[in-house]
N, CA, C and O atoms as a GROMACS GRO file, in nm:
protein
  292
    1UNK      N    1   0.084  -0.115   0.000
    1UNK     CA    2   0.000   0.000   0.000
    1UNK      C    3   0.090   0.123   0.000
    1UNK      O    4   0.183   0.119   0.080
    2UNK      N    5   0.078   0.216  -0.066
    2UNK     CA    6   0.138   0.383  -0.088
    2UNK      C    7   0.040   0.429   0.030
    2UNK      O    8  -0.067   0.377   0.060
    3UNK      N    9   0.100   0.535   0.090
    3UNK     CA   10   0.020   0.634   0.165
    3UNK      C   11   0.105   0.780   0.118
    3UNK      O   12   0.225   0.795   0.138
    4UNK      N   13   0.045   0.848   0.073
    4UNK     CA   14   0.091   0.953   0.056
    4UNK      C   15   0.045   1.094   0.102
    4UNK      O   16  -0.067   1.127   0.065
    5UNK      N   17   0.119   1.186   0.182
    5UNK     CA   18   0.084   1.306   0.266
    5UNK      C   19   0.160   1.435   0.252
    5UNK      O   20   0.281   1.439   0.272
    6UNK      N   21   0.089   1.543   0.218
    6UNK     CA   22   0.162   1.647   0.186
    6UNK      C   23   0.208   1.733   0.356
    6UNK      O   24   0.126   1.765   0.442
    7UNK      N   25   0.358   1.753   0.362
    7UNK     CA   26   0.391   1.790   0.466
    7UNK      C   27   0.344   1.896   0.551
    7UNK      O   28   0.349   1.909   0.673
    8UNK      N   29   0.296   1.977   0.452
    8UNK     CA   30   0.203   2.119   0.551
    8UNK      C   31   0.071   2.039   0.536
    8UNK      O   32  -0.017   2.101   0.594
    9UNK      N   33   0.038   1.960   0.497
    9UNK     CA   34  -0.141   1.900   0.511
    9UNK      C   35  -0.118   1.757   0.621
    9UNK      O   36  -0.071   1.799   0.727
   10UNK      N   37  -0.129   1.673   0.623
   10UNK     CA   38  -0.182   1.540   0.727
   10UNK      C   39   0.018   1.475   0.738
   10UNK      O   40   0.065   1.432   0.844
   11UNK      N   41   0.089   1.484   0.621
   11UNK     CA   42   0.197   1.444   0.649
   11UNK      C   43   0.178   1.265   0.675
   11UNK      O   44   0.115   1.189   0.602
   12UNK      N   45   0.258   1.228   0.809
   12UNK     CA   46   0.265   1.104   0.834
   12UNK      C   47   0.150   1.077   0.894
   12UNK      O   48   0.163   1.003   0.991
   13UNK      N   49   0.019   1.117   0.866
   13UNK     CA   50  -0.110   1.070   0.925
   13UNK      C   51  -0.171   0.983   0.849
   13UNK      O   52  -0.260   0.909   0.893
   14UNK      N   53  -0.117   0.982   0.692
   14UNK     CA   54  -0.213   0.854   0.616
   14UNK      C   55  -0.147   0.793   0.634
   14UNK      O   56  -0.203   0.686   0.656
   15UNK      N   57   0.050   0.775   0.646
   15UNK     CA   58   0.066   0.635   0.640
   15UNK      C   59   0.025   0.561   0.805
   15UNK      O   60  -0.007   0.443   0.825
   16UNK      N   61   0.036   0.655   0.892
   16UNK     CA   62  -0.006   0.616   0.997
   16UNK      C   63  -0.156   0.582   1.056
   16UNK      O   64  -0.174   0.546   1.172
   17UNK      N   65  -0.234   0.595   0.985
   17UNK     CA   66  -0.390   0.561   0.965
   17UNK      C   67  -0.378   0.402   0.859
   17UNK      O   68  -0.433   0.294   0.883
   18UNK      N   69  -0.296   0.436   0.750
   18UNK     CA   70  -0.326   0.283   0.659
   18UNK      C   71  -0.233   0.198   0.758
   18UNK      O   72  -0.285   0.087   0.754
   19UNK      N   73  -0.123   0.191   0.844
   19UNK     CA   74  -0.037   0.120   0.908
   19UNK      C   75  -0.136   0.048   0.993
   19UNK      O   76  -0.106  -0.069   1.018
   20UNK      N   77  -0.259   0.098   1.049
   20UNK     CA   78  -0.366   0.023   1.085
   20UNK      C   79  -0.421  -0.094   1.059
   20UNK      O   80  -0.471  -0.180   1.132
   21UNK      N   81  -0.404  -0.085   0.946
   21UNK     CA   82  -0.527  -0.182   0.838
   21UNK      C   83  -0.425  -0.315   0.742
   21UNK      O   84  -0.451  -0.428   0.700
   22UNK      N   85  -0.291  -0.214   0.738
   22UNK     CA   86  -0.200  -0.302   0.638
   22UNK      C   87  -0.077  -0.310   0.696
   22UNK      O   88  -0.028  -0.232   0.778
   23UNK      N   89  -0.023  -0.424   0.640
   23UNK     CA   90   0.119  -0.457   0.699
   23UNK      C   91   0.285  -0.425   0.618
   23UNK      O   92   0.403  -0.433   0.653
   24UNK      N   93   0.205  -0.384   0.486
   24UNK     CA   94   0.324  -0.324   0.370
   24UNK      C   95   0.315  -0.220   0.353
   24UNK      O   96   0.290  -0.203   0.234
   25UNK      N   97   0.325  -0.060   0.447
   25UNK     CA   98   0.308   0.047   0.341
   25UNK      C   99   0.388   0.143   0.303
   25UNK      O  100   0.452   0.185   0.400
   26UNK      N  101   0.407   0.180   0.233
   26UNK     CA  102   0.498   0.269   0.188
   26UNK      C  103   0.457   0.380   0.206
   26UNK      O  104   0.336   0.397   0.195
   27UNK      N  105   0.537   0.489   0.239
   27UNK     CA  106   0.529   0.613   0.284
   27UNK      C  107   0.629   0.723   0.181
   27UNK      O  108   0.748   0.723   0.150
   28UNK      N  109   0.531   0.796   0.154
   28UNK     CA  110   0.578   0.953   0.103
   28UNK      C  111   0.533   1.055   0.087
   28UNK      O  112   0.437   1.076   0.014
   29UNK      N  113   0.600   1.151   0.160
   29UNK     CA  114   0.616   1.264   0.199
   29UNK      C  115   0.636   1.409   0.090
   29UNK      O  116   0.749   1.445   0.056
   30UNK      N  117   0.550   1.459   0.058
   30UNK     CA  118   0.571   1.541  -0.032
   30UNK      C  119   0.576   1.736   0.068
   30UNK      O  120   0.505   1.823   0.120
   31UNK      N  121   0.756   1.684   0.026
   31UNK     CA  122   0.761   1.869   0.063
   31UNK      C  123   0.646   2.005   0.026
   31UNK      O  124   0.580   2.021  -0.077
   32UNK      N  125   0.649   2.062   0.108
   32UNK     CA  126   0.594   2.224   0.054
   32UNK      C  127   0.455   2.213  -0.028
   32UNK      O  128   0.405   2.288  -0.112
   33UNK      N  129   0.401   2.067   0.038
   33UNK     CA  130   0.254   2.053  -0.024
   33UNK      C  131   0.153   2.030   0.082
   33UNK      O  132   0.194   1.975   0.184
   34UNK      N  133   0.029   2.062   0.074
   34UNK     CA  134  -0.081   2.091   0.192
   34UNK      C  135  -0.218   1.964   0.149
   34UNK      O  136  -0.162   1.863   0.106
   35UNK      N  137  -0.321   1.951   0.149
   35UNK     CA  138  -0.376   1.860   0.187
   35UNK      C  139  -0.395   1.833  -0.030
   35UNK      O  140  -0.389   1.720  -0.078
   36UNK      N  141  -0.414   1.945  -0.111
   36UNK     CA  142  -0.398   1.848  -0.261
   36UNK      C  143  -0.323   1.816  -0.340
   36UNK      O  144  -0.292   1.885  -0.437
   37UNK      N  145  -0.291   1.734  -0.321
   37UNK     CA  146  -0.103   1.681  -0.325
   37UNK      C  147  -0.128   1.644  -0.500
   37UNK      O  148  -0.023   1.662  -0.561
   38UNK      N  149  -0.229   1.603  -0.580
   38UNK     CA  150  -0.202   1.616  -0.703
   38UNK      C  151  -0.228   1.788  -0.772
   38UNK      O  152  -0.144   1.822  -0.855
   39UNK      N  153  -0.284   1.838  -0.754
   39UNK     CA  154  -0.283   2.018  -0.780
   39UNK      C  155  -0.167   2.073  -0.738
   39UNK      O  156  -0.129   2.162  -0.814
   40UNK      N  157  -0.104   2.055  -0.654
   40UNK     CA  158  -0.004   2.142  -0.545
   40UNK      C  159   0.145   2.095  -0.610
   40UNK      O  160   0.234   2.172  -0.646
   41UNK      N  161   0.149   1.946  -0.614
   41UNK     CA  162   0.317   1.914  -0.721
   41UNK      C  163   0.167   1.777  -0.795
   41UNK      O  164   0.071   1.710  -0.756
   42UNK      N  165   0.212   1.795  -0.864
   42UNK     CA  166   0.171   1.723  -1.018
   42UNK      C  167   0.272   1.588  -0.996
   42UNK      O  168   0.254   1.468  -0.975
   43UNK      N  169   0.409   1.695  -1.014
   43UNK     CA  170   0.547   1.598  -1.020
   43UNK      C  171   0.547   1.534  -0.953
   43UNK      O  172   0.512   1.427  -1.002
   44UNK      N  173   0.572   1.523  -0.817
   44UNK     CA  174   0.614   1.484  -0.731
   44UNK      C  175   0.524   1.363  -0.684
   44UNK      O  176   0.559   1.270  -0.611
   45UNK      N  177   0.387   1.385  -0.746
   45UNK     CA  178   0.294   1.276  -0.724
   45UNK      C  179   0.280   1.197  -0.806
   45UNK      O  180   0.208   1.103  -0.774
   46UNK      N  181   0.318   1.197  -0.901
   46UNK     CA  182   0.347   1.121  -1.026
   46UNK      C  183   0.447   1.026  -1.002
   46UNK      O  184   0.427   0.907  -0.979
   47UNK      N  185   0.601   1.105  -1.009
   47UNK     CA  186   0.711   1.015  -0.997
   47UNK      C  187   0.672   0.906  -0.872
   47UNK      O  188   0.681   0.785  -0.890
   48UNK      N  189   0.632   0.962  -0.751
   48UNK     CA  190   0.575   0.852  -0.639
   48UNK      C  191   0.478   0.767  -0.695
   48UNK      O  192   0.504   0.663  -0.635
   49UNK      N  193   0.389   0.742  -0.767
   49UNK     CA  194   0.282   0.640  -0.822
   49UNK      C  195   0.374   0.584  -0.906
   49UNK      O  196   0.393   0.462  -0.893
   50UNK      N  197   0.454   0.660  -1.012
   50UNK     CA  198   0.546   0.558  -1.122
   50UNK      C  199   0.637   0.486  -1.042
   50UNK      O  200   0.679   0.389  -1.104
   51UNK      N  201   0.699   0.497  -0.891
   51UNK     CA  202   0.794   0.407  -0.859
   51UNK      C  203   0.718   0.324  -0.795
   51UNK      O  204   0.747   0.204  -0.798
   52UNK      N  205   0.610   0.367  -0.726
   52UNK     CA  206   0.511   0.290  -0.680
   52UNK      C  207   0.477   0.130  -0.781
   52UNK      O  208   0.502   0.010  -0.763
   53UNK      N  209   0.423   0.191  -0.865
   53UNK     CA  210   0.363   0.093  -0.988
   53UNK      C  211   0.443  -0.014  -1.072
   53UNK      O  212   0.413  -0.124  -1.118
   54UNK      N  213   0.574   0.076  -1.074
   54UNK     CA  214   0.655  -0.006  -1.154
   54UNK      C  215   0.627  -0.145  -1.170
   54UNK      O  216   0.601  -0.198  -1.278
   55UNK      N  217   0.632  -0.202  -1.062
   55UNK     CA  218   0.699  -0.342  -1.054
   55UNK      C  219   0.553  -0.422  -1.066
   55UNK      O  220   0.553  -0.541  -1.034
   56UNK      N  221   0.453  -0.372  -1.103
   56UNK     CA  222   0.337  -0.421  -1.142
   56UNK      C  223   0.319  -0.435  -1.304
   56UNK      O  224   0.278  -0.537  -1.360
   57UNK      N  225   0.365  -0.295  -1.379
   57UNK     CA  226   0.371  -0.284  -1.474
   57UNK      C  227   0.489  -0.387  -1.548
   57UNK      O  228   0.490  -0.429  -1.664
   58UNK      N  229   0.546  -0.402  -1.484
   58UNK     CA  230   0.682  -0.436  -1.523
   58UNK      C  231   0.669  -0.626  -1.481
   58UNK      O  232   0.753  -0.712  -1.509
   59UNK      N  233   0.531  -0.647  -1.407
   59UNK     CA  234   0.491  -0.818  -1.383
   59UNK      C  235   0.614  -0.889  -1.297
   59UNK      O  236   0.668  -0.996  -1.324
   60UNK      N  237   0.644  -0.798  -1.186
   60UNK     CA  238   0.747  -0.855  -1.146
   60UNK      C  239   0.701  -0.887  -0.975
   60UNK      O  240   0.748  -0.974  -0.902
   61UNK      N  241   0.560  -0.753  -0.929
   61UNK     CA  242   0.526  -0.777  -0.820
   61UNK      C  243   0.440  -0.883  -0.834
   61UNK      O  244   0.436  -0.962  -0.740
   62UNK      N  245   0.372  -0.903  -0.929
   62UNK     CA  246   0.301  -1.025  -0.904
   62UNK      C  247   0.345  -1.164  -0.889
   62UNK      O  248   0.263  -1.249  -0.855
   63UNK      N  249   0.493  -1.200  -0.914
   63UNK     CA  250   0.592  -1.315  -0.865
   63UNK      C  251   0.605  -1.292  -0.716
   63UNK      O  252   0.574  -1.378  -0.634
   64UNK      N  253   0.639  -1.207  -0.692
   64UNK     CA  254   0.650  -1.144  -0.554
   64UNK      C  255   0.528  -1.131  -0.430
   64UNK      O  256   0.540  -1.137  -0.308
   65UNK      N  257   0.440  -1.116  -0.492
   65UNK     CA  258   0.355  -1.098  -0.414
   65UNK      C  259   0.207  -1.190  -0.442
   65UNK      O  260   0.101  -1.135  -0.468
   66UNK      N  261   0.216  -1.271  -0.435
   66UNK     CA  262   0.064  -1.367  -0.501
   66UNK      C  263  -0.052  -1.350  -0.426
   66UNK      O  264  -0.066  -1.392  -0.311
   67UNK      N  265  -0.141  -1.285  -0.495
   67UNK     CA  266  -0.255  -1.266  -0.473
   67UNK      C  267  -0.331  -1.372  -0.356
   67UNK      O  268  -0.335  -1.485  -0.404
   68UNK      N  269  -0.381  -1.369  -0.242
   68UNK     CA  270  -0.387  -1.484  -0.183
   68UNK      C  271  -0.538  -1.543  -0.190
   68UNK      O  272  -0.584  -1.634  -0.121
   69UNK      N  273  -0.629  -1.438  -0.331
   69UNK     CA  274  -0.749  -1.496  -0.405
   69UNK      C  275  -0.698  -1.537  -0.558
   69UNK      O  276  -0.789  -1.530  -0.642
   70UNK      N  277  -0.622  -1.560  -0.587
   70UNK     CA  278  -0.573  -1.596  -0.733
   70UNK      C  279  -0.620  -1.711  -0.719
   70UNK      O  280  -0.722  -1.720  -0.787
   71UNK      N  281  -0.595  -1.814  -0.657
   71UNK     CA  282  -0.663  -2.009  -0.697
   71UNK      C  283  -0.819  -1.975  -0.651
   71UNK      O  284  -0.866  -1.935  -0.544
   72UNK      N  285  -0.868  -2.003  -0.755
   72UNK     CA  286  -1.028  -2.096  -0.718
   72UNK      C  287  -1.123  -1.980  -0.670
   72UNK      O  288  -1.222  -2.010  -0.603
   73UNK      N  289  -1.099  -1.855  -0.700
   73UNK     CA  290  -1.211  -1.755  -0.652
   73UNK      C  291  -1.240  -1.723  -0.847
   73UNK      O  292  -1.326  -1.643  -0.885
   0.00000   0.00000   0.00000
């Protein structure tokens, strides 16, 4: 899971709200941004989803990580 928080807006409060619920999450922190972190850096939320995603796109998390409804659902 990504949690992502702009440092003048919630910051480490989403990853610390999803750290609740999930046991993988990734955390990032976007400088000099307030609670609309895609309006406020474009960039910066982008490059975080593309490193995010990669390894999905790229069929490498799914070796890695197996779905634990993939058989028989």
């Amino acid at each position: 899971m990504l949690a992502i928080g702009g440092a003048k807006g919630i910051g480490e409060g989403a990853a610390n709200a999803m750290k609740l619920v999930a046991d993988d999450v990734q955390t990032v922190i976007i400088p000099d941004c307030g609670h609309w972190l895609a309006e406020e850096a474009p960039e910066q939320m982008l490059a975080a989803l593309t490193a995010f995603l990669a390894p999905y796109r790229d069929g490498t998390a799914a070796a890695d990580n197996p779905s634990p409804h993939a058989a028989g659902d």
